[in-house]
C-alpha positions in Angstrom: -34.9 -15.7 29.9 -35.7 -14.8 26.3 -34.5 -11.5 27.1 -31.5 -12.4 28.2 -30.7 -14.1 25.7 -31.3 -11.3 23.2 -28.5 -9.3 25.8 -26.1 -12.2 24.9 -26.5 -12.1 21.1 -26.1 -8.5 21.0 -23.2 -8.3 23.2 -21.6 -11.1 20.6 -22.4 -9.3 18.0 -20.7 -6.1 19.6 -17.7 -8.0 20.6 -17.6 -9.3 16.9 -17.9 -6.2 15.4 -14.8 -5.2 17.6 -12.8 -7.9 17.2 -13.3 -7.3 13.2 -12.3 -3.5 13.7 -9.1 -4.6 15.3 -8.3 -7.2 13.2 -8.4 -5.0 10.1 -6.8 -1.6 11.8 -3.6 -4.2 12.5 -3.7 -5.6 9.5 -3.2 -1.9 7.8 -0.7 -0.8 9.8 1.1 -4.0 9.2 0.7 -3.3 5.4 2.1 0.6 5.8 5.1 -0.5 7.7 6.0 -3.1 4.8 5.2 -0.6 2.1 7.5 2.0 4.2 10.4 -0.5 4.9 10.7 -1.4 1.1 10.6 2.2 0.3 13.4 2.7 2.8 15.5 -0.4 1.2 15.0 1.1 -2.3 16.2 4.3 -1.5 19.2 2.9 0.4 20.2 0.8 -2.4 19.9 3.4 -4.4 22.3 5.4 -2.7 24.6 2.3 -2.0 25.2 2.0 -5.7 25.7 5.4 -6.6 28.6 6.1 -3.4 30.2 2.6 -4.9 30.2 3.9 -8.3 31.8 7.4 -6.9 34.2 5.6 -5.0 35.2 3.3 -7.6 36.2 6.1 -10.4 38.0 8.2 -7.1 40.2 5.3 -6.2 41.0 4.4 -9.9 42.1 8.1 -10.8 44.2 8.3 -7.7 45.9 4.9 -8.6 46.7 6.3 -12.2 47.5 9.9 -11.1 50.4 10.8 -13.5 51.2 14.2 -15.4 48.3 14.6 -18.0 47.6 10.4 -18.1 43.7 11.1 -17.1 41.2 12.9 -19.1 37.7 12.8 -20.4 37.1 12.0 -23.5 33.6 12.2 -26.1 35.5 10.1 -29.4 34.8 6.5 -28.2 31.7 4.8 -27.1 29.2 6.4 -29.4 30.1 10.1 -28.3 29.3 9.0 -24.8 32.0 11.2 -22.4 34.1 8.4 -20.7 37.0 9.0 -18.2 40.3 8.0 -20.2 43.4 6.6 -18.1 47.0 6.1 -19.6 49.0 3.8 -17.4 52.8 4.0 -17.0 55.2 2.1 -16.1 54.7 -2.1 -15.8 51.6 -1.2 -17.6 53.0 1.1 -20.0 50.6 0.9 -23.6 47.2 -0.3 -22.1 44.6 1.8 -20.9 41.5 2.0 -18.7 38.1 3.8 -20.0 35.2 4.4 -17.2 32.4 5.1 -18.9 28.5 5.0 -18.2 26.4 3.9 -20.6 22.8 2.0 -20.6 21.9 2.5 -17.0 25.3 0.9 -15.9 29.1 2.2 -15.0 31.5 -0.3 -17.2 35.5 -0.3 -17.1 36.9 -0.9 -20.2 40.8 -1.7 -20.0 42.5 -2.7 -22.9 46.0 -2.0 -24.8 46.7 0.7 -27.3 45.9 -1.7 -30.3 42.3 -2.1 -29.0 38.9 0.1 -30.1 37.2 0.6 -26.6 33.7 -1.0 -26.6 31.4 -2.2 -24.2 32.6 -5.7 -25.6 35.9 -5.2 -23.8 34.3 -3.5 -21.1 33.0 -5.3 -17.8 29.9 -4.3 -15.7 30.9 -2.3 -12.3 27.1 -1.7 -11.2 23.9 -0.5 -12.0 23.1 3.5 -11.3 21.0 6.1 -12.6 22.8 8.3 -13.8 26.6 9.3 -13.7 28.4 12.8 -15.1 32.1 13.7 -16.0 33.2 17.1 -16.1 36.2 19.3 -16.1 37.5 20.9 -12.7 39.1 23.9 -13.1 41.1 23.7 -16.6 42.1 20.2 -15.8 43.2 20.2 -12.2 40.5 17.4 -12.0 37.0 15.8 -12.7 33.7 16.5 -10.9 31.9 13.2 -11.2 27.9 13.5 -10.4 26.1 10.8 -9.4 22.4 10.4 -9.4 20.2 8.5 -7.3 16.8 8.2 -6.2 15.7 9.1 -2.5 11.6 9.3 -1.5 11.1 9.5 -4.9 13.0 12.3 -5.7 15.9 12.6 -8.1 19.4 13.7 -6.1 22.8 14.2 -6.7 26.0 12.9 -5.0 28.9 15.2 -5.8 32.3 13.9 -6.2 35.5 16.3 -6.8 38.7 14.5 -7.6 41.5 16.6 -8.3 44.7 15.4 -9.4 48.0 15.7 -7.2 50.2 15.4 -10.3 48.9 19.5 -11.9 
């Protein structure tokens, strides 16, 4: 009897042992898959912002595509470049300046008797990183957005040429 009674507290402890092993080989799996999915949400709403901020400066140039009325410009905002955008017509004399500037994309519309400043200017969302540049002599702006995917810096690329040049 005694002995079989040593059988039954070994076998517990076994079974114990096992039931720990599992326990803890769920538990870390369960952790990974959170760590992963949170990476996966960052990345993806890293990448969300930057494609909103592309899309928002495409669809405003295309709006305001009249001969020579967009260009980028480095005298306002600190030297900061900034898209500028004359409007014509009902909105002749005011003016619309996209520019990026402490981690955020801001639009800045104001009349012709206004300094542009971030004052004036309203918040259109957070990004790392956004670049204007000159396509071909004018015929447009190549707008480069950064964002951050598993940890790596990347680049969404954004030509907008003009229809009006």
């Amino acid at each position: 009897m005694w002995k079989r009674d040593r059988n039954n507290t070994i076998e517990l402890i076994m079974v114990m042992i096992l039931l720990i092993i599992i326990t803890l080989s769920i538990f870390l799996l369960i952790q990974g898959g959170s760590k992963s999915y949170e990476q996966i949400l960052a990345n993806k709403d890293s990448f969300d912002k930057a494609r909103v901020a592309s899309s928002f400066i495409n669809v405003k140039i295309k709006q305001n595509d009249y001969s020579n009325s967009i260009e980028i410009v480095d005298d306002q905002f600190e030297n900061t470049p900034s898209i500028k955008i004359t409007h014509h017509g009902d909105e002749e004399g005011l003016f619309t300046y996209l520019v990026y500037k402490n981690g955020y994309l801001y639009e800045c519309y104001i009349d012709g008797f206004d300094t542009p400043s971030l004052a004036f200017s309203e918040v259109i969302v957070k990004v790392d990183n956004i670049l204007f540049k000159d396509y071909k002599n004018g015929k447009g702006i190549v707008v480069y957005t950064s964002y951050i995917a598993q940890e790596q810096v990347m680049e969404l690329r954004n030509i907008i040429t003009f229809r009006t040049k």
